[in-house]
N, C-alpha and C positions, 0 to 999 in steps of 0.2 A: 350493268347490274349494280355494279355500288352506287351510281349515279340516283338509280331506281331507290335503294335504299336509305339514301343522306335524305332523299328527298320525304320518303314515310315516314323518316324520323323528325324532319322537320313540320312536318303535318301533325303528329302526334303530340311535339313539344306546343304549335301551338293551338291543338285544341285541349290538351291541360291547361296552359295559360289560360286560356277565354273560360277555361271551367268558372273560375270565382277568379272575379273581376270586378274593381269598385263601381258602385256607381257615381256617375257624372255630377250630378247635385247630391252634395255631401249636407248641404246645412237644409238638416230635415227635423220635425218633433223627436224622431227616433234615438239621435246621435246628440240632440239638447239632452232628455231623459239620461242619455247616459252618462254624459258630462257630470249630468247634475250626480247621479249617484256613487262614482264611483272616487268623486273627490268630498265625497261623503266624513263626518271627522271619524263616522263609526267604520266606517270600512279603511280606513287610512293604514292600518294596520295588516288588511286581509288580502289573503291573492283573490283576485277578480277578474274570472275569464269568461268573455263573449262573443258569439259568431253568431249573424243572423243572414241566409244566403236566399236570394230565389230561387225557387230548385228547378223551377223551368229555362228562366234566362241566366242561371251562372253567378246574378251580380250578385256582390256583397253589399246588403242592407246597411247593417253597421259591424264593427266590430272592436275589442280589448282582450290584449293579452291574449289568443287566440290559439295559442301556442304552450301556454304557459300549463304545465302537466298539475292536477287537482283534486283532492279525493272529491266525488260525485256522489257518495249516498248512494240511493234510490235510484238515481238514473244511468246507473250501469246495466241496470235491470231491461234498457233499453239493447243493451250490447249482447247479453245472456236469451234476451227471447226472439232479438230478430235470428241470432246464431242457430236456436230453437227450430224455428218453423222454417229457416231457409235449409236446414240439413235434414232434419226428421219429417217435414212436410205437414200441413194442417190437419192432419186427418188421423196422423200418429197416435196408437194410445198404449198407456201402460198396461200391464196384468199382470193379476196375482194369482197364483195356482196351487189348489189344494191337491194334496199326492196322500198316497200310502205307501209305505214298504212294508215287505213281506206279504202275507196271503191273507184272502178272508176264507175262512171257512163256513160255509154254506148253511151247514147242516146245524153248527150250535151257533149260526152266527157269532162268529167271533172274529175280529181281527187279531190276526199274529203279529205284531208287528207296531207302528208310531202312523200318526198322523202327522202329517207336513205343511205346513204353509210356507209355501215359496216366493218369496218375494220379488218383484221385478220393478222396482222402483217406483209406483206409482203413488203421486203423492197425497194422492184424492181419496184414497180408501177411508170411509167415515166421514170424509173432508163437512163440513157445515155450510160450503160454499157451493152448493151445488144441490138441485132437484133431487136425482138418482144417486148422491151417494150419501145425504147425511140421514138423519132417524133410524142409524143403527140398520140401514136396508140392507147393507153386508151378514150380517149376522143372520136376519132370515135367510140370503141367500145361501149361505153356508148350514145352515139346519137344512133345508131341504136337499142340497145335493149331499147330505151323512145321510139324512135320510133314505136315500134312496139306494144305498149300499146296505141297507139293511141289516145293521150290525148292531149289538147290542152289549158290547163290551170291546177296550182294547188291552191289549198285554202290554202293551207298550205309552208311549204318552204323545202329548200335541207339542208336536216341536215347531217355533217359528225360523224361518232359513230366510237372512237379510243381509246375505255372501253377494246379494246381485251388485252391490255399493261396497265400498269399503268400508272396514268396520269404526275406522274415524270418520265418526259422523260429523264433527265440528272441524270448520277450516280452524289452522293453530294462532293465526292471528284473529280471531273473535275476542272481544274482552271478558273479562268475568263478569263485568255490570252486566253484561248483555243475555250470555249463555245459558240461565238458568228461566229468562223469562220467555215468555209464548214468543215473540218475535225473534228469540234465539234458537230454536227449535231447527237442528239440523240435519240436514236429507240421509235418511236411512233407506235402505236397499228395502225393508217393509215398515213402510211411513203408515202410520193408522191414527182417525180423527184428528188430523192436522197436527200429529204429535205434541197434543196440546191435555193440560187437565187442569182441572180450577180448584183451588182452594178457597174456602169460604169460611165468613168469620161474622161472630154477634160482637161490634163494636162495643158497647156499655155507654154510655149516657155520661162517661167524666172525663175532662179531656186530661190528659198526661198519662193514663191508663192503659196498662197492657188491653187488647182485642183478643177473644176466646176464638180459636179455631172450634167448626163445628162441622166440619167434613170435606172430602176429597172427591173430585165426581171428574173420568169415572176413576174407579178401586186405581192405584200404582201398589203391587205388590210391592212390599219391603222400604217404603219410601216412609222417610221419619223427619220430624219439622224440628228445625232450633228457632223457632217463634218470640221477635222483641219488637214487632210492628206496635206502635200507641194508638190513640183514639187523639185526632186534634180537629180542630176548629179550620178545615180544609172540604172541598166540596168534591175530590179526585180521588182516583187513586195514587200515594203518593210512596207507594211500598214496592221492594224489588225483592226476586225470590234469585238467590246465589246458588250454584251448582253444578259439578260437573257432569259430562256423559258415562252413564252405567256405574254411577254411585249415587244411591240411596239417599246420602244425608242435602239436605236442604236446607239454605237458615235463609230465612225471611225476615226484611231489614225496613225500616220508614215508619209511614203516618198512612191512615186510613180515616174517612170521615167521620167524626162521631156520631150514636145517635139510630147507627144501622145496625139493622138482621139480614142476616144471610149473605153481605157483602163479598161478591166472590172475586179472587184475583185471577189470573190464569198466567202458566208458567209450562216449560216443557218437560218432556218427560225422559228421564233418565235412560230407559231404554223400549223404545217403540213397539221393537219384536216379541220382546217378553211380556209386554201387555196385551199384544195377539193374542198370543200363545194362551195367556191367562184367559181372554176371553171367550175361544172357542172351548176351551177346556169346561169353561161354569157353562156353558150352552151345550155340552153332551151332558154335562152330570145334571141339571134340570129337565133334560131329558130322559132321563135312567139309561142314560150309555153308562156302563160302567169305566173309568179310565185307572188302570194299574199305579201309573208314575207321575211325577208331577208334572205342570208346563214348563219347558226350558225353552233355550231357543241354542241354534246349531256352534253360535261363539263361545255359549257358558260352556257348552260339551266338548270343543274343541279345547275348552283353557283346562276342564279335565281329562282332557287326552280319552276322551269316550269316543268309541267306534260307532260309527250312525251308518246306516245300511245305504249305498248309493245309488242301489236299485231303488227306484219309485215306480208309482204307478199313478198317472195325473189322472183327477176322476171329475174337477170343475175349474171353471175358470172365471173370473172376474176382469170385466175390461175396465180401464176408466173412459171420463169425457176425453172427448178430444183432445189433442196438444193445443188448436187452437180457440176453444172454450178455457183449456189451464192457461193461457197465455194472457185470455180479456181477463179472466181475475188478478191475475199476477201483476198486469201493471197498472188496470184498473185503481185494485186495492191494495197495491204495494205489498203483496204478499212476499216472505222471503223466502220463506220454507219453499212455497213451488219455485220459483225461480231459483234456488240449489237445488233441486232435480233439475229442472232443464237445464241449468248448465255442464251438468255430470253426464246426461243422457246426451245432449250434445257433443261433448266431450268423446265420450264412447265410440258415439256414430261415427267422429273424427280418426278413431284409434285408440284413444287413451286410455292409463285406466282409472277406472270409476272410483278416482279421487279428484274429489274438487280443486284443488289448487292446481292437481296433473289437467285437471279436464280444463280449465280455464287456461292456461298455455297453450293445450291446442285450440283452442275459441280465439286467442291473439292472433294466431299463425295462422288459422281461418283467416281471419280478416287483414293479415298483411302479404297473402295471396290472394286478395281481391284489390291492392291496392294501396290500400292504405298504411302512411306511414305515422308505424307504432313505436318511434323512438319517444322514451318517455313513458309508454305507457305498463302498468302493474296493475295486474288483475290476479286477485288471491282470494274473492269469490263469486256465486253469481247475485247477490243481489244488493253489493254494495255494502254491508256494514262493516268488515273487513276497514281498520281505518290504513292501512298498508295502501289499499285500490288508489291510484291514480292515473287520470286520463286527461286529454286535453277538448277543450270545447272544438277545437277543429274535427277529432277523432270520430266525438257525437255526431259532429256534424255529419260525415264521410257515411256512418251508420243512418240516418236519419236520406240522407241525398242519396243512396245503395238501394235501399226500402225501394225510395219514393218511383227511382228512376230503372233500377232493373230487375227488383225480384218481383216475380210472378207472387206473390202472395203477401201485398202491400198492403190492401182492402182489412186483412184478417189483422197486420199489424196496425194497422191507423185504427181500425176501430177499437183495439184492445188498449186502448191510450183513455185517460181521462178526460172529461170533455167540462172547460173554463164554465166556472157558474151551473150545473148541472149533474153531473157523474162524480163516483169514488172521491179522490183527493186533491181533487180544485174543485169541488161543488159546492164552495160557502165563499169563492174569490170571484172577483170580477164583475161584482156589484149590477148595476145596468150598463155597464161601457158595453161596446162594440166586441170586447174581447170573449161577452159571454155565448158561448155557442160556436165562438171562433178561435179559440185554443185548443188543443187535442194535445196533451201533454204530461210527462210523465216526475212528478216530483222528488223530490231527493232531501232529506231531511237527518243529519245525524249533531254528536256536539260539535259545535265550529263549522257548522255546513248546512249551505242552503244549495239546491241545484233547483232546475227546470230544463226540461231538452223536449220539442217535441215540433209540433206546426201549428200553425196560424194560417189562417186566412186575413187578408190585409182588408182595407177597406174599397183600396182602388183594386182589388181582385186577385192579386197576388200572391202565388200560394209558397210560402218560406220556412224553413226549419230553421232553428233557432237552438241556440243551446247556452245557456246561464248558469253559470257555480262560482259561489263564492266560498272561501275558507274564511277562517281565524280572525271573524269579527266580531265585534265588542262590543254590539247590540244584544237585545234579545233575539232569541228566533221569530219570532212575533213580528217584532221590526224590522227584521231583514227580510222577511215575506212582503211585507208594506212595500218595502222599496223595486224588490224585484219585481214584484205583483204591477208598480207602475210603468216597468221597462217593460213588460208583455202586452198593456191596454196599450201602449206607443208603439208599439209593432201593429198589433191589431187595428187600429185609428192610422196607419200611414197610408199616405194616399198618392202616392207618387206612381 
């Protein structure tokens, strides 16, 4: 019997070994490309970690620093959505649920009682990314099931309930540059139009000159601008909007191009629920529902120790798209908002609770009961801007070689990748090389950080994950895309 056992063990140890193993011809384009860039004088400064493996036969392509733990940007988002659809499954979706308490009475139509929107994390509600949920289709759907309750007044008000998440919406490592603009936009338990809203401004025609704000779309109850954005001689948006979650104040800081109307910025919104709430509210009273109190939402009541009736009564439901429709947008378009809901809902499915930092601990411990070792690695949100996150390109890898070789639902995560020269955020790289068409990869971009992790197709037909992050170089981002951009055509163009 122990004989039986040295010997599986020996078996075991070495078909780990044989997993990734070099290959035999080492002096290839691949491992030139990388020489050349990583004794680069701009990168001489930066950690630069690379693994490139066949994920059918085991070898190792090339590799640097492999090991070597990284913040990743963007391409953690890879570690957040395969965690996604391997525990929640493709087919998962959110819902949102409108409820009543208390009674309707029949006879003067009247409800006694609040209207509810309950939230369940779904981060598509309004989303603009999508067929079925943007042009405000929520709101007719929500008129028609009041509708159909038949009521024409309520005693009570439209409360929005965003309890399903924790009420720290924002991971605590997020920066201030970040948190107050559209891309900072943190997963609420009722996320609505992509917890996003624009501000817009009539430039003036002189450059050094304040920009006139000329309106907020849609309404942010209570929300008020410290506005010192100039007009200069720039063709971008060169402006950031500062602010925290569920305060009001705003101050909007930079340059804007001169010369424009209606220039609109977008930036997130202080609190999600409450702009629910406010929503369904102006869509009963355009309808002559009368409503008694104003919209709240169940946090503002709770911090005044106000009693909300627990009895409900669910009367419609909203489902979203799929988990794996939110997933091709998410790394498609580097969305971060969704990919903080799936790692929260992920999280959940695991145990945790629906706090992002809690829920990404268990997304690591997921994946270091699947194998891999997570020494090194710090995950504090799911889509990477978090500049705390650090990972190793071997970790990618492990996620990326997991995919390919045992989850059942590989198809949904490969296609939800960008595709080199064509899709989302490689679709202006890759010129005519070999690489275009032949990259499915997912980019990572923050200050000090370029990443890429995703697959290739070679040219001699070899299908390879790959994973690329550099830090704390002293190029532009621009040129550090250049350089990686050419380590991905030399994977793509190998031919061994």
């Amino acid at each position: 019997m122990r004989s039986s056992l040295f010997i599986l063990l020996l078996v075991l140890i070495s078909v780990n070994l044989m997993a990734h193993r070099p290959l035999k011809k080492r002096k290839h384009n691949v491992n030139k490309t990388l020489k050349e860039i990583v004794t680069e004088p701009n990168f001489k400064t930066a950690g630069f970690g690379f693994l490139a493996i066949d994920v059918n036969s085991g070898e190792i392509i090339a590799e640097h620093n492999p090991d070597l733990a990284l913040r990743p940007a963007s391409n953690l988002k890879l570690l957040t959505t395969a965690t996604a659809i391997e525990i929640l499954k493709p087919g998962f979706r959110f819902k949102t649920v409108l409820e009543y308490s208390g009674t309707i009475d029949t006879v003067t139509n009247i409800l006694h009682g609040n209207l509810i929107i309950r939230g369940g994390g779904d981060p598509t509600l309004g989303s603009k990314y999508f067929n079925q949920t943007k042009s405000k289709q929520y709101q007719y759907h929500w008129k028609r099931a009041i509708n159909q309750l038949d009521i024409d007044s309520i005693t009570g008000s439209v409360i929005a309930d965003a309890s399903y998440f924790s009420r720290d919406i924002l991971p605590p490592s997020w920066s201030w540059q970040n948190m107050g603009n559209y891309y900072g936009a943190g997963a609420c338990g009722l996320t609505i139009n992509d917890n996003m809203y624009k501000v817009c401004f009539n430039t003036g025609n002189q450059i050094g000159l304040g920009v006139k704000m000329t309106g907020v779309f849609p309404t942010i109850p209570g929300i008020e601008f410290d506005n010192s954005v100039l007009a200069d001689s720039i063709a971008y948006d060169d402006s950031y909007i500062f602010g925290a979650p569920y305060c009001n104040k705003r101050y909007i800081r930079g340059a804007l191009p001169v010369g424009k109307n209606h220039f609109c910025v977008k930036g997130s919104m202080p609190d999600p629920a409450l702009v629910a709430a406010w929503q369904l509210d102006s869509l009963l009273r355009l309808a002559n529902v009368g409503v008694a109190g104003s919209p709240s939402t169940m946090r503002l009541l709770q911090n005044n120790i106000e009693n909300v009736s627990l009895a409900t009564t669910p009367f419609d439901t909203i489902y979203s798209p799929t988990l794996s429709e939110i997933i091709l947008k998410t790394n498609t378009y580097s969305i971060n908002l969704f990919a903080e809901h799936c790692g929260i809902a992920a999280g959940m499915a695991l145990g945790a609770n629906p706090e992002i930092v809690i829920a990404m601990d268990s997304v690591k411990s997921y994946w270091r009961n699947q194998g891999m070792d997570t020494r090194g690695m710090s995950v504090n949100d799911g889509s990477g801007q978090s500049q705390y996150n650090v990972i190793t390109a071997r970790q990618l890898i492990f996620v990326l070689d997991y995919m390919k070789e045992k989850s059942a639902f590989f198809d949904d995560y490969y296609n939800s990748l960008a595709v080199g020269g064509k899709t989302g955020t490689l679709k202006h790289m890759f010129g005519n090389s070999f690489a275009k068409g032949n990259v499915h990869a997912k980019s990572g971009t923050i200050d000090g950080v370029k990443s890429y992790s995703g697959y290739v197709t070679t040219r001699s037909g070899r299908e390879v994950a790959f994973s690329v992050m550099v830090n704390n170089f002293s190029c532009s981002s621009k040129e550090a895309r250049a350089k990686l951009e050419q380590l991905m055509i030399a994977l793509a163009e190998f031919d061994k």
